[in-house]
LOBALUM-341979 format. One record per residue: residue number from 1; residue in three letters; x, y, z of N, C-alpha, C in turn. Coordinates in pm, whole numbers. Atoms other than C-alpha are relative to their C-alpha. Layout:
N
i	aa	n_px	n_py	n_pz	ca_px	ca_py	ca_pz	c_px	c_py	c_pz
NUM	ALA	X	Y	Z	X	Y	Z	X	Y	Z
...
This chain:
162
i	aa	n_px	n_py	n_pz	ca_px	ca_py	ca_pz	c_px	c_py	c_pz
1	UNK	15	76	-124	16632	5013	-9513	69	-135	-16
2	UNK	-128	142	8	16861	4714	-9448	-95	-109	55
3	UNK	53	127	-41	16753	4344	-9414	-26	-56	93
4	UNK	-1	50	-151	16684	4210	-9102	-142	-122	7
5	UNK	25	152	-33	16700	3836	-8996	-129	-46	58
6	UNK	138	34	-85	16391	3666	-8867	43	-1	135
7	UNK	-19	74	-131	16569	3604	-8528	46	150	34
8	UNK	-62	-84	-58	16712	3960	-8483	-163	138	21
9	UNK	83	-91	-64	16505	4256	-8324	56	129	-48
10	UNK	39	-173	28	16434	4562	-8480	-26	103	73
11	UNK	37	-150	-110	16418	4930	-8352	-156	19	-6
12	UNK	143	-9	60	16046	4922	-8479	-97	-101	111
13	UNK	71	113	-45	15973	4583	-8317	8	42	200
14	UNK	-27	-2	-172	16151	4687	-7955	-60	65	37
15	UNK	90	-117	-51	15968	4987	-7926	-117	-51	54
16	UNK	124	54	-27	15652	4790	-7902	41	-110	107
17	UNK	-64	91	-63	15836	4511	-7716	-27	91	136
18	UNK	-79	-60	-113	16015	4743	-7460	-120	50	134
19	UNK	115	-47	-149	15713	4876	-7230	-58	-143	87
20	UNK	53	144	-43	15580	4475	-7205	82	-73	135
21	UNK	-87	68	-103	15920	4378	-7005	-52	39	114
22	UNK	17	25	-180	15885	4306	-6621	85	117	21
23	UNK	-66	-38	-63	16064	4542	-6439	50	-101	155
24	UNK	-33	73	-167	16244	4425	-6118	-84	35	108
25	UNK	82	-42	-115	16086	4402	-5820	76	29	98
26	UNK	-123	-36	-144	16231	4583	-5512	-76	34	91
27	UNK	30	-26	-167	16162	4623	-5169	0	200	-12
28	UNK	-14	-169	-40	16099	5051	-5163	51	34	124
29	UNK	-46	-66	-148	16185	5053	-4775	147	-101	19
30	UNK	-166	28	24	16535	4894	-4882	90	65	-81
31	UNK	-99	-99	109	16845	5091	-5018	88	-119	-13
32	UNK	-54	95	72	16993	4917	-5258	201	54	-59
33	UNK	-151	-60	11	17431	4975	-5310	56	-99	-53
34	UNK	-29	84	49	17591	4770	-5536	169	-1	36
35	UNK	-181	-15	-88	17923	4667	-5330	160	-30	-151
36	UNK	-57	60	123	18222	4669	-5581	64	-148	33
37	UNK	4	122	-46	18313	4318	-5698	-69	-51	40
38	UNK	102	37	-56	17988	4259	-5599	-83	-112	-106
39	UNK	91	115	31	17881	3988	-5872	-40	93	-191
40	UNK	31	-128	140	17770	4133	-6251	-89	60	21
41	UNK	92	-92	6	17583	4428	-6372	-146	-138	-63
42	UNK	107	69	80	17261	4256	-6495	-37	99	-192
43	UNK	-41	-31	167	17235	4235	-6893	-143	130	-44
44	UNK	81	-28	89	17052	4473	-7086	-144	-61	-17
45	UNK	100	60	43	16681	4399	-7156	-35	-65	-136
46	UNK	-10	84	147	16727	4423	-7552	76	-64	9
47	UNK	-110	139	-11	17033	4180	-7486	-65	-118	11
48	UNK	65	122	-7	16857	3963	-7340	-163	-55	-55
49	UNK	130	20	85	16498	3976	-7546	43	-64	-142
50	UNK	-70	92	123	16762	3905	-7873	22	-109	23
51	UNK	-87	171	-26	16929	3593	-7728	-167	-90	32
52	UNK	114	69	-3	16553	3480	-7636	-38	-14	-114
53	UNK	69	30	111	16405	3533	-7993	89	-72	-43
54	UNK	-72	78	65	16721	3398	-8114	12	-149	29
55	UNK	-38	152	-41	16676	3052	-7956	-162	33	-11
56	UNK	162	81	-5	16279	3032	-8012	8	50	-165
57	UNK	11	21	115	16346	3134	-8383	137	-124	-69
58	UNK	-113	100	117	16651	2915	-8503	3	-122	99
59	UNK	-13	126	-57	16575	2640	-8236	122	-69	81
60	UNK	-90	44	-34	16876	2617	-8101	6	-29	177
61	UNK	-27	50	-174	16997	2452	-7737	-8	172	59
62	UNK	-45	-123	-29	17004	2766	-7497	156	-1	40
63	UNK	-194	22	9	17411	2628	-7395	76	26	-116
64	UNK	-37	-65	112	17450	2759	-7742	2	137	-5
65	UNK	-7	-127	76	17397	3075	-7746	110	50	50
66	UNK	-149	-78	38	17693	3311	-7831	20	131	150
67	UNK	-13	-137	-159	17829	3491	-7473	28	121	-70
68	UNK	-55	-161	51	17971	3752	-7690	-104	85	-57
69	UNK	116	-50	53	17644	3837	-7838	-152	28	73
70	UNK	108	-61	-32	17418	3796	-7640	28	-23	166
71	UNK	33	13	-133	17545	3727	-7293	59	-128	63
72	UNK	-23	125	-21	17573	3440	-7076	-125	-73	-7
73	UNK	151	106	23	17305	3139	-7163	-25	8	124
74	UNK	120	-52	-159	17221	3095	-6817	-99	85	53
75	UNK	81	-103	-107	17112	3410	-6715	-81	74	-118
76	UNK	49	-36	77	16964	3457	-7044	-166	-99	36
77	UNK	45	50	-49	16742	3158	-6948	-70	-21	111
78	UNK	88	-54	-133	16680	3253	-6623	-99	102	-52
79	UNK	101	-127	-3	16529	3575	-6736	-108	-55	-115
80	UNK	128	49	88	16325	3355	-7025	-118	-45	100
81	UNK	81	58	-63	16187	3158	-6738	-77	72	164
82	UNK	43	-98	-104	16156	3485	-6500	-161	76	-76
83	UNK	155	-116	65	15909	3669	-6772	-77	-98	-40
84	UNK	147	21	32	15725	3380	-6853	-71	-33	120
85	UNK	69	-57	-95	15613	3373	-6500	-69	118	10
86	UNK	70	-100	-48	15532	3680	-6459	-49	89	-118
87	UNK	60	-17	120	15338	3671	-6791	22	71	-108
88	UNK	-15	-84	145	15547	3883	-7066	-47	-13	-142
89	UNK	29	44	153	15493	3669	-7344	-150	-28	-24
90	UNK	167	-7	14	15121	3638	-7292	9	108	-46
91	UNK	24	-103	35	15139	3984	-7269	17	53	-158
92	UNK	-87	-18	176	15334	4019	-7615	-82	-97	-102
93	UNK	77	77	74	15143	3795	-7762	-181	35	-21
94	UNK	118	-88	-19	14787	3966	-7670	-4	177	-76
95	UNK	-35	-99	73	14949	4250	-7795	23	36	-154
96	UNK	-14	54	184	15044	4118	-8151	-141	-27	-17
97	UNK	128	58	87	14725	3949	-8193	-101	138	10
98	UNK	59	-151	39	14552	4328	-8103	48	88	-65
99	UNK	-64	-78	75	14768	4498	-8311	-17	-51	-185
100	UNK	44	53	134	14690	4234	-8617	-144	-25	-9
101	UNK	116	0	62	14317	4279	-8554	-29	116	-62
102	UNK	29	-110	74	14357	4616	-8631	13	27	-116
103	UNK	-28	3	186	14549	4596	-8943	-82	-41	-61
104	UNK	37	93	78	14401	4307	-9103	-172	-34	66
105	UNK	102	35	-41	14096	4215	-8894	21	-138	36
106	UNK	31	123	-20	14072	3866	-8709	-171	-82	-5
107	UNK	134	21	5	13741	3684	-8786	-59	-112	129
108	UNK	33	69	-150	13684	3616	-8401	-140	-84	-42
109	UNK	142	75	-42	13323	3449	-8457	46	-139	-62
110	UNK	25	132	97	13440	3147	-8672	199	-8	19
111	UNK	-118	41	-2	13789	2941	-8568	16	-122	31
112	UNK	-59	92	33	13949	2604	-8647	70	-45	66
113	UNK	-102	96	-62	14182	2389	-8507	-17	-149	-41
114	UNK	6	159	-12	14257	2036	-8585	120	-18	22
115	UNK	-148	13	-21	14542	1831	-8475	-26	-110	40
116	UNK	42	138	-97	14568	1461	-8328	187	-3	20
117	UNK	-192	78	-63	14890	1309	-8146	-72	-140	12
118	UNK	15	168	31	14823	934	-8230	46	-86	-111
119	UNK	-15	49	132	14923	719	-8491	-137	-18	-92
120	UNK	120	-5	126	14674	692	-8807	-13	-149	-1
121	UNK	60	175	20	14457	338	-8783	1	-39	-115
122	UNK	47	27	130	14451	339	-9116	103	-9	-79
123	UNK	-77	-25	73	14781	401	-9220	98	-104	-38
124	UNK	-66	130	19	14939	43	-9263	-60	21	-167
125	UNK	59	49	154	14711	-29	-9555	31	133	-121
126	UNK	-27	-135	104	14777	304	-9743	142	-9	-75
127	UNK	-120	-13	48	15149	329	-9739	75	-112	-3
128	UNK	-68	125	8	15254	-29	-9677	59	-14	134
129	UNK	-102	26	-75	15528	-166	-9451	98	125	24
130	UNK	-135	-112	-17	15791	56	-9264	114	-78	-87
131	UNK	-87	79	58	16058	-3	-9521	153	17	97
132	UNK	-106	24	-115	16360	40	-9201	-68	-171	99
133	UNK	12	82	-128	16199	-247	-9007	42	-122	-72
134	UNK	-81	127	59	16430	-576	-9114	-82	-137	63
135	UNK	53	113	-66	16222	-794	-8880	72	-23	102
136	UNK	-51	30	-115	16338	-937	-8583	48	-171	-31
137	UNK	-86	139	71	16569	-1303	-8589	-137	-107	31
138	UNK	108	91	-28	16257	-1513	-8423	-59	-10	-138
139	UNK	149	12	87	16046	-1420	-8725	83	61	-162
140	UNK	-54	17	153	16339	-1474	-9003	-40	-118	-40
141	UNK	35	109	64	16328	-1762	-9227	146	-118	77
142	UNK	-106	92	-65	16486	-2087	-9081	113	-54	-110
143	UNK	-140	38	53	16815	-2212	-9186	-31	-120	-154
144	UNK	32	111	121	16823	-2403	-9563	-18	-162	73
145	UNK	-7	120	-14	16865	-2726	-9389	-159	-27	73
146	UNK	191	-27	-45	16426	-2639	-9225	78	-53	180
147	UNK	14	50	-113	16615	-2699	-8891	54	139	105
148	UNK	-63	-154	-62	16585	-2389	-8648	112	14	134
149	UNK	-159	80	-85	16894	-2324	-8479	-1	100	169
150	UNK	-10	12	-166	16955	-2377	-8099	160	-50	38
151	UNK	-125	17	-56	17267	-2366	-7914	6	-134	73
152	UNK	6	149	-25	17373	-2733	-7836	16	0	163
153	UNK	-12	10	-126	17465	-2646	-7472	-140	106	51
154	UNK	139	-84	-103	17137	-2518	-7225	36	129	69
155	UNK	-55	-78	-96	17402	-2343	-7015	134	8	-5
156	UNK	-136	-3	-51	17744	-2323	-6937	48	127	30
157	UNK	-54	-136	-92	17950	-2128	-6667	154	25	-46
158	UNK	-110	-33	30	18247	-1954	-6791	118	-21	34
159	UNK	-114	20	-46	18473	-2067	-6565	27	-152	-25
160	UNK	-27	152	28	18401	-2477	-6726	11	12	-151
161	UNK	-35	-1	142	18549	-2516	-7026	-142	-148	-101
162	UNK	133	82	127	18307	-2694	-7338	-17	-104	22
């Protein structure tokens, strides 16, 4: 069995994937004829499920991703922000986490979390000074002569000479 990347999609993985996707929605009492020259085919589902994992595993911009590989970013994007409307990745994600209680077991009665978004009150005295912060010129040391320095003119308009 050959190696396969964290960001690329397996025949193993799609299988389980592949039933979760949205289908399109269509009008049944409309016939649908795709006029030629009529605009593109729409991509592939695994096309576009790769170019999604591939930008939520390697982090990358979506104006990055590779047209030849996976498409055009745009409409790769569109369809990220079409299924998470219409809840895929919940779904896929409800799905993993029932599929890893089976394996392994999750111990639903007892779960954790901690996390803060704030700075630490405490953390001056621990680690010291930010060693990037140079100070600011107000709150350098004044000039050897102890006399702090001020520009001899208050004002002057550019168009009066000194």
């Amino acid at each position: 069995m050959s190696k396969v990347e964290c960001w690329e999609v397996s025949d193993e993985f799609w299988a389980k994937v592949e039933p979760l996707i949205p289908r399109p929605q269509r009008d049944p009492h409309r016939k649908y004829q795709r006029k030629p020259g009529g605009g593109r085919k729409p991509l592939p589902p695994r096309q576009v499920f790769a170019g999604i994992v591939y930008v939520l595993r390697t982090g990358i911009q979506w104006n990055a991703l590779s047209k030849e590989q996976f498409g055009s970013p745009k409409a790769i994007h569109r369809y990220f922000r079409t299924w998470s409307d219409q809840g895929f990745f919940l779904a896929l994600w409800q799905a993993g986490l029932a599929e890893y209680d089976e394996l392994e077991g999750i111990a639903w009665e007892w779960q954790s979390v901690d996390g803060a978004m704030m700075k630490a009150p405490l953390a001056r005295e621990a680690v010291g000074p930010n060693p990037t912060d140079r100070g600011k010129k107000r709150q350098q040391a004044p000039s050897p002569s102890g006399r702090p320095w001020r520009p001899a003119v208050d004002r002057r308009h550019r168009c009066q000479s000194p």
